[in-house]
C-alpha positions, 0 to 999 in steps of 0.5 A: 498526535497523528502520524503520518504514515501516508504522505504525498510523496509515498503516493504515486499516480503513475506506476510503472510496473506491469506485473505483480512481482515488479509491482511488489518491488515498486511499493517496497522501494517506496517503502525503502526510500521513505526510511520505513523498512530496511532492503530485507523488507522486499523478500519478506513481501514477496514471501507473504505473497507466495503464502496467500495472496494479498489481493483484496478486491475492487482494484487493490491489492496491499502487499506487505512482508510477513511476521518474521520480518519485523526486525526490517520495519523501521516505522510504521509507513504506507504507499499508494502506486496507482496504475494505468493498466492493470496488473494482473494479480494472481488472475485479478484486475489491480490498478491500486497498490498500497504497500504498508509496514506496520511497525507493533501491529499498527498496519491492523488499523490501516488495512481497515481504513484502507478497507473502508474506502476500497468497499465503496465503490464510488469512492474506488472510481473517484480514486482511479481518476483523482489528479493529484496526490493531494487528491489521493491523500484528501481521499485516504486520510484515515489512515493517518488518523488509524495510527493516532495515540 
């Protein structure tokens, strides 16, 4: 069985964030509202952030709390927040936003599909202008796949 740990309705085209704290905090209530981590989860996110930051090139970067914050996941979950503008990142570009908890390490296997895709640069491109959710989802499905048994 393959769980889902990206759906369609985790995916948003059209964030409305502007900076990276609010950004964090977007994909966190995303993260929140689809019963994968508790409200604790946003501080330990934004902790993470403070110790390195999570941006990751081409666009992305994957905002996700620390290790001290297991006992806030709940299941292992991703969001994708796509922007219009870019945010700035710690002085990098980022239009792409995909917050994961990872429940007994499976965020591992997600942050390399998620690498995957974000290293080809054609399939960035793709990405930024994909119409839909569904589009987006097509695109990044792997990552449900990662998570299989």
């Amino acid at each position: 069985m393959t769980a889902t740990v990206l759906t369609t309705d985790r995916i948003v085209l059209d964030g409305t964030a502007r900076t990276r704290d609010e950004a964090i905090a977007e994909g966190a209530r995303l993260l929140e509202a689809a019963g994968a981590v508790t409200s604790e989860y946003h501080a330990a996110m934004l902790a993470r952030e403070e110790l390195t930051s999570t941006f990751m090139g081409n666009h992305l970067a994957i905002p996700h709390g620390t290790n001290d914050a297991k006992d806030a996941i709940k299941a292992s979950a991703m969001t994708i927040v796509r922007y219009a503008e870019p945010i700035d990142w710690d002085g990098n570009p980022v239009r792409v936003v995909a917050a994961i908890a990872g429940k007994n390490g499976e965020h591992m296997s997600v942050l390399s599909a998620l690498a995957l895709v974000f290293s080809d640069e054609e399939a960035v491109e793709r990405l930024l202008v994909a119409p839909d959710a569904e589009t987006v989802l097509a695109m990044l499905g792997d990552v449900n796949d990662a998570v299989a048994e």
